[in-house]
Each structure stands twice: as structure tokens, then as C-alpha cells.
C-alpha positions as a printed Julia matrix, in Angstrom:
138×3 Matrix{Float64}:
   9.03   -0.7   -11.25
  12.24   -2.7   -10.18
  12.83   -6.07  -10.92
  11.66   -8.43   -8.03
  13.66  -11.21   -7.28
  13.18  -13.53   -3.96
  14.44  -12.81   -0.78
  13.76  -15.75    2.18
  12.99  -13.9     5.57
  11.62  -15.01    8.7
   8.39  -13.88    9.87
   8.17  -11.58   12.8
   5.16   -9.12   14.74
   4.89   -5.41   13.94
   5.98   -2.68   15.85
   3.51   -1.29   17.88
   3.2     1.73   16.05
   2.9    -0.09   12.81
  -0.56   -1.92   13.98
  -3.32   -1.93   12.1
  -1.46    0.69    9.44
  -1.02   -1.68    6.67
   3.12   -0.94    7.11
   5.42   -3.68    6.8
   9.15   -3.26    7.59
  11.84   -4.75    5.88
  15.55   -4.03    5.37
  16.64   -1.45    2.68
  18.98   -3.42    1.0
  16.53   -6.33    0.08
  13.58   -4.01   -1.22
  14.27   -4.58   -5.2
  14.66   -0.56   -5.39
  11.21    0.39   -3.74
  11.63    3.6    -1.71
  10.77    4.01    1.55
   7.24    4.4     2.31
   6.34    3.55   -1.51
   3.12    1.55   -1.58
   4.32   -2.12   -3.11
   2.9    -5.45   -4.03
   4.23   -7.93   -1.57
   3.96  -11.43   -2.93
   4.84  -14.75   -0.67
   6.62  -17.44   -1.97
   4.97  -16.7    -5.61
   1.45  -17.08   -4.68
  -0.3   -14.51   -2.19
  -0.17  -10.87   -2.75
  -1.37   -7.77   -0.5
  -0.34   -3.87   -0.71
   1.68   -2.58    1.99
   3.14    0.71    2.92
   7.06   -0.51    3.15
   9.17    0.83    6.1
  12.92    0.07    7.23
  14.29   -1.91    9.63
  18.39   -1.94   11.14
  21.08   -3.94    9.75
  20.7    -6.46   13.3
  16.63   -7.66   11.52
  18.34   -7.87    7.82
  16.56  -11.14    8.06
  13.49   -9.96    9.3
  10.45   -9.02    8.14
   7.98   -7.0     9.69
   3.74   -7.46    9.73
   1.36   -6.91   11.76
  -2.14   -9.55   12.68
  -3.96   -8.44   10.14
  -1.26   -8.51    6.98
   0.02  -11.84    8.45
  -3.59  -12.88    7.64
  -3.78  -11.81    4.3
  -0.28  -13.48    3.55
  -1.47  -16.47    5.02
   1.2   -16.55    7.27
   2.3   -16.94   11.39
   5.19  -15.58   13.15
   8.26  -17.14   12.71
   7.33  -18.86    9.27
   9.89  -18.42    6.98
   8.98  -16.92    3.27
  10.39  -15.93    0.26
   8.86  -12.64   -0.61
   9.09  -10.37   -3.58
   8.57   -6.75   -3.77
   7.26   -4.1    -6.48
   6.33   -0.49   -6.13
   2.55   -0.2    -7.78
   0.72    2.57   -9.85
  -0.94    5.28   -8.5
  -4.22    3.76   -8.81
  -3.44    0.71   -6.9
  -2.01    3.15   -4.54
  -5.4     5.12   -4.11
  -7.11    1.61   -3.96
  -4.6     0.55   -0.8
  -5.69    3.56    1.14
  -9.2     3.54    0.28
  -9.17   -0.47    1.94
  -6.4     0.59    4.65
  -6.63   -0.83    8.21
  -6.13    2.84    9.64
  -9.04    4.53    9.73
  -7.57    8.17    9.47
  -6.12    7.18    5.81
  -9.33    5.06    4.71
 -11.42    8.27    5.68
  -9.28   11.01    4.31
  -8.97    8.75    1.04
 -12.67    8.85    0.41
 -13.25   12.33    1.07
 -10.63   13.33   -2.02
 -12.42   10.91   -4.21
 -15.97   12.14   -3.24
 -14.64   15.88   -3.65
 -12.86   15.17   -7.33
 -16.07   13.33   -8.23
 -18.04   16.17   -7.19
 -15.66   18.87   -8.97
 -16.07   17.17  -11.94
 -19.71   17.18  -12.01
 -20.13   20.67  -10.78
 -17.33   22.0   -13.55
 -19.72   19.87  -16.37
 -22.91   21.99  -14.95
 -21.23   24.69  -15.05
 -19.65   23.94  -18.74
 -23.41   23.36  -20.1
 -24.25   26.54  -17.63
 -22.41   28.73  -19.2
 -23.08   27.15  -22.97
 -26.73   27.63  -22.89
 -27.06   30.83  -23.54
 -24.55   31.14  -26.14
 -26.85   28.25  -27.53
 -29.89   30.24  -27.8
């Protein structure tokens, strides 16, 4: 993870293709090292925090950030506010728990079918484990 320091932006609406996708943009230069279309922790002003999916946006919105309705609501914050906001990429299970609880429905769905099918490939390789003990048991 990179170290997060502040950066003040002003608040603006998602693209339309962002909606409801749990993406926020942001410039490149002011993501603390976070790769492009990294999940990250986005934290306002030191006190809320939501995951996000971040995206880019051209040197003319350096000063802009990106979110749609529904992320604006979990900030806690309206167009045109201005934050400071910190960013910082998150472990792979926090990353699994962002698309289980996405906004799009396509990720949310796809996300619980590969945890239902490793949960039951673990069960099924344990039945067949004690399957194929038993009769070396006997």
C-alpha cells in the first residue's frame, strides 16, 4: 500500500457510464501510487470511508473528482463540496467484499457465484478426501 497523504478536490457527478458501478475518477498524479482500476479505500477529510474502483480523469479535471449518487451518499457528500480525500489500494479480501456489495449488478452476481462454487469445491474435495479414505480405513 502507498502512503496516503491529502489531496483537496472539488466534488463533481459521474460519468454516465460510471453510474451505479462503484467507479470514482480521479487524476493519476494525485492517487498516492494506486493503479488504475485498483480497488482503494477512499477516506474524506479523515472521517468517512467507502471502496471504490478508481479510474482517470485528463489533466483539464486535475482538481476534480469523480462520484456518482450513490458514492456521494456514502461519503456524505454533494456536488461541488470541496474535500480532502485520501487514497489506499486494499487487500484482496476487501476487494472480494467490494464486489460482493457493488452497485452493478453484473459484478455483485458474478462475485457470488465464485464464492458459492469455491465453497462448494471445497466441500465436495473433503467428501471425496474421506471417500476415498474409507476404505483404506477398513
Amino acid at each position: 500500500m502507498a502512503d496516503s497523504s491529502e489531496h483537496l478536490f472539488t466534488v463533481h457527478e459521474a460519468k454516465q457510464t460510471d453510474v451505479y458501478k462503484d467507479i470514482i475518477r480521479v487524476h493519476e498524479s494525485v492517487r498516492d501510487g494506486v493503479r488504475e482500476g485498483r480497488i482503494c479505500r477512499v477516506c474524506v477529510n479523515g472521517k468517512k470511508s467507502a471502496l471504490f474502483s478508481i479510474r482517470g480523469l485528463p489533466d483539464c479535471e486535475k482538481n476534480f473528482i469523480r462520484i456518482d449518487d450513490i458514492g456521494r451518499d456514502r461519503l456524505k457528500l454533494s456536488e461541488k463540496d470541496q474535500a480532502a480525500f485520501t487514497f489506499a489500494e486494499v487487500s484482496w479480501t476487501e476487494a472480494v467484499r467490494w464486489a460482493a456489495k457493488a452497485a452493478d449488478p453484473g459484478a455483485r452476481i458474478a462475485t457470488w457465484i465464485a464464492i458459492w462454487s469455491g465453497g462448494l469445491g471445497v466441500v465436495l474435495g473433503i467428501v471425496g478426501v474421506i471417500l476415498g479414505a474409507y476404505p483404506l480405513l477398513k
